[in-house]
C-alpha angles and dihedrals in degrees: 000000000000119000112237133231107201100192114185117195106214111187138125116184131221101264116215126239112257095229106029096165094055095050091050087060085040099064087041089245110163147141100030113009112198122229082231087071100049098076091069102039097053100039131071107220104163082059086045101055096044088052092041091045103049089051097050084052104040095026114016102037102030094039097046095044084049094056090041098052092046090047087057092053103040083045086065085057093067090249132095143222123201140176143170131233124204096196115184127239093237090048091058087042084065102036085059091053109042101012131022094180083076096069096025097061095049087049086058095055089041092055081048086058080237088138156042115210114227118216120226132154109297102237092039082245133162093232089122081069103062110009128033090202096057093044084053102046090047081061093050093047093052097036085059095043089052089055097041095052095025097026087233133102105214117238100200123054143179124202122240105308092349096295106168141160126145103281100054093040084053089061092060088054094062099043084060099252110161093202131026110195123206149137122317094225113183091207078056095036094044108185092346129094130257085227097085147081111259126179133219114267109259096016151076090227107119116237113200098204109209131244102231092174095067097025080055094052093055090038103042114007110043096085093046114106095189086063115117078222099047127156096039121202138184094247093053100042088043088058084051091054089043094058100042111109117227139082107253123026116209112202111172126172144149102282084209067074082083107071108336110053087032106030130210110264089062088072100256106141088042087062088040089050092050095037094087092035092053094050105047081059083079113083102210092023107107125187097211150169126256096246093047087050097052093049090053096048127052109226110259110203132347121266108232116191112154114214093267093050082054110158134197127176094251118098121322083010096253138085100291091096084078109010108031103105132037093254088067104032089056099053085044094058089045089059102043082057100063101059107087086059094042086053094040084053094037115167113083087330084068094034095061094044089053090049081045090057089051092126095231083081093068093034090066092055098060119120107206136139138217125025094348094035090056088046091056093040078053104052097040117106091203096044090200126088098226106036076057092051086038094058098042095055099038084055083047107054098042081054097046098051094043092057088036088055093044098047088048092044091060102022105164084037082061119027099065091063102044107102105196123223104251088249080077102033114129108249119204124221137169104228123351095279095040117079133184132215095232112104136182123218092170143011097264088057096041077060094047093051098046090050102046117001106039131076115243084237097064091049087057092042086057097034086053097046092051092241109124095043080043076052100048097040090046105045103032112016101238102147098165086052092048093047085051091045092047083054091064095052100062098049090050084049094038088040105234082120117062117210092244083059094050095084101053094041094052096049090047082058095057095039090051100051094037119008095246111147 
């Protein structure tokens, strides 16, 4: 029989206000408004407690004392019964403001050695989608948050959702994850079966591929009387599991499944009560943790999916839930701009772009029919497209032109510190149909590259053209640098400067501005 990996996603987002501009005149908040204040005028917290309160109480507390409580007597039985949590950074957030049982209560299963903890990317983001470092920096911060509230860094981890492709498993194998856990997509899978251990491509690193059949059955489909299963219970779940073939079975759901998307009078914590106890009834049937089954199990093939085959486990099971129509692609453009200035800022500039990239903002602006269509309809607080998209990039632009403001007040404070997606680097070439391979993200490497890399002619080619002051102004803001640098220009062009005199010019405008060297 397969050994079992019950994952539960436990996260709730800061949901924004509906009408954030009228609460900003509202609260009589004018002239220079402080990033200290904008937490509370885009988000709707009120909203957010309530929310947050009636699922710790109906979900978090009651689930998690109902499968206790059902591990300690099965355990006296000889037999155990284990799961893992991936609990998001913004959800503990919560749980620490409005209701300490929350964490309290996952501590205690935790100090049981009921369960393993997951890592994702603190704020549940899409940042694995458009910057590595910030992908990066989101599992640090949760990593660091799960050792600081459970005393443990997690040593498996799943993306946002389960989004997942090479790169950004690669990533994880860096970072020394022994497991990755996504979605067990046949047009991934091909012919092979979700119930087995897979690796990353081009690593050793494990990956435990979901079955989204039977987790589906437990996180859709068990309140559903026109279902031809209906009504599910935990016997007769716990005999399918029992005849799947396979070696590790991957059921993943929303853990808000126990008690508030399926409420309590459909029978849900009576299956979640009987679950343990059913399947302890079969003697070679574990219910075990990811890092338990990988270790059991040796990997059998390599999952291959390319960036532009990205999955995720929403939907279609690819990226359409947040980016599949204009309205979202194009918020999401407009935040993924921001963050070379948020992080240039840091502090609570860079704190609320990063809440404002929480990936429930982009989920509630989705336009689709049918079944996804109705469970997005479901979870949105704002139940209409456009009062979503409204609300996001009104949040946005107050933001935006708050850091923009900032970063031009002070730029020589700032620009050093702004590192550009690669989409906006600054790429050398020697004439127009002649490029080069050397690239700046950021002023310190556009410095690098003039004084070492890159041939004085190219530098003449730019400083004649006017790129790298357009460069400068545009991207950081430096006017004074770009006047001295169209100087230049023209006496390259004019000839008073002669090309074996480009490098060292350039270099004395840069040092003198800004003491880069």
């Amino acid at each position: 029989m397969p050994d079992t990996v019950f994952v539960f996603e436990v996260h709730q987002p800061f949901r924004l206000r509906r009408d954030i501009l009228r609460n900003l005149a509202a609260e009589g908040i004018g002239g220079r408004l402080s990033f200290e204040k904008l937490f509370n005028v885009f988000f709707d917290n009120d909203s957010n407690r309530e929310i947050f309160s009636r699922v710790a109480e109906k979900c978090y507390v009651k689930a998690t004392k109902i499968l206790l409580d059902s591990i300690r007597l099965v355990r006296k039985s000889g037999k155990d019964f284990k799961f893992a949590l991936s609990i998001s950074g913004v959800l503990i957030e919560q749980s620490l403001m409005w209701d300490k049982r929350a964490v309290e209560v996952f501590q205690e299963a935790v100090n049981e050695g009921a369960v393993e903890i997951i890592d994702q990317t603190y704020y549940h983001s899409l940042a694995s989608l458009f910057s590595p470092d910030e992908f990066e920096e989101q599992l640090a911060l949760h990593r660091s948050l799960m050792k600081e509230v459970f005393g443990i860094e997690p040593r498996v981890a799943e993306n946002t959702e389960f989004i997942y492709n090479n790169e950004i498993a690669n990533i994880m194998c860096r970072l020394g994850y022994e497991a990755v856990l996504t979605e067990g997509v046949e047009r991934v899978l091909g012919w092979r079966s979700p119930n087995y251990v897979y690796r990353v491509k081009g690593c050793e690193t494990k990956v435990l591929t979901r079955n989204y059949r039977l987790s589906d059955d437990i996180g859709f489909r068990f309140s559903d009387r026109s279902w031809d299963q209906y009504p599910l219970t935990a016997d007769k779940y716990a005999l399918w599991l029992s005849r799947t073939p396979g070696d590790v079975i991957l059921i993943a759901i929303d853990y808000e499944t126990f008690g508030e998307h399926h409420q309590p009078d459909t029978g849900i914590y009576e299956f979640l009560k009987w679950l343990p106890i059913e399947i302890s009834k079969y003697g070679e049937l574990a219910a075990v943790t990811p890092s338990e089954a990988i270790r059991r199990h040796p990997a059998r093939d390599y999952i291959d999916v390319p960036p532009w085959e990205t999955i995720s486990w929403a939907d279609e099971r690819d990226l359409s839930a947040w980016l599949g129509n204009e309205l979202q692609r194009r918020a999401f453009e407009i935040y993924t701009s921001i963050e070379p200035y948020a992080k240039a800022v840091g502090g609570e500039a860079l704190r609320i772009w990063r809440y404002l990239g929480i990936s429930d903002h982009l989920y509630y602006m989705a336009t689709k029919g049918g079944a996804a269509g109705a469970v997005h309809h479901y979870f949105s607080p704002y139940k209409d497209v456009y009062v979503a998209y409204t609300a996001y990039i009104e949040a946005l632009s107050i933001l935006y032109t708050m850091i923009v403001n900032e970063v031009s007040s002070k730029p020589r404070l700032y620009a050093p510190r702004i590192v550009l997606p690669y989409s906006k680097a600054f790429r050398f070439y020697l004439d127009p149909y002649t490029p080069l391979s050397h690239q700046a993200r950021s002023l310190k490497e556009l410095v690098v590259a003039i004084k070492s890399l890159v041939p004085p002619e190219s530098i003449a080619f730019h400083l004649i053209r006017g790129d790298m002051a357009k460069w400068v102004r545009n991207m950081f803001f430096l006017d004074d640098v770009a006047k001295d640098l169209e100087i230049l220009g023209a006496r390259v062009r004019e000839g008073f400067l002669k090309v074996d005199k480009v490098k060292e010019e350039t270099l004395r405008v840069f040092e003198h501005h800004l003491g880069l060297h």
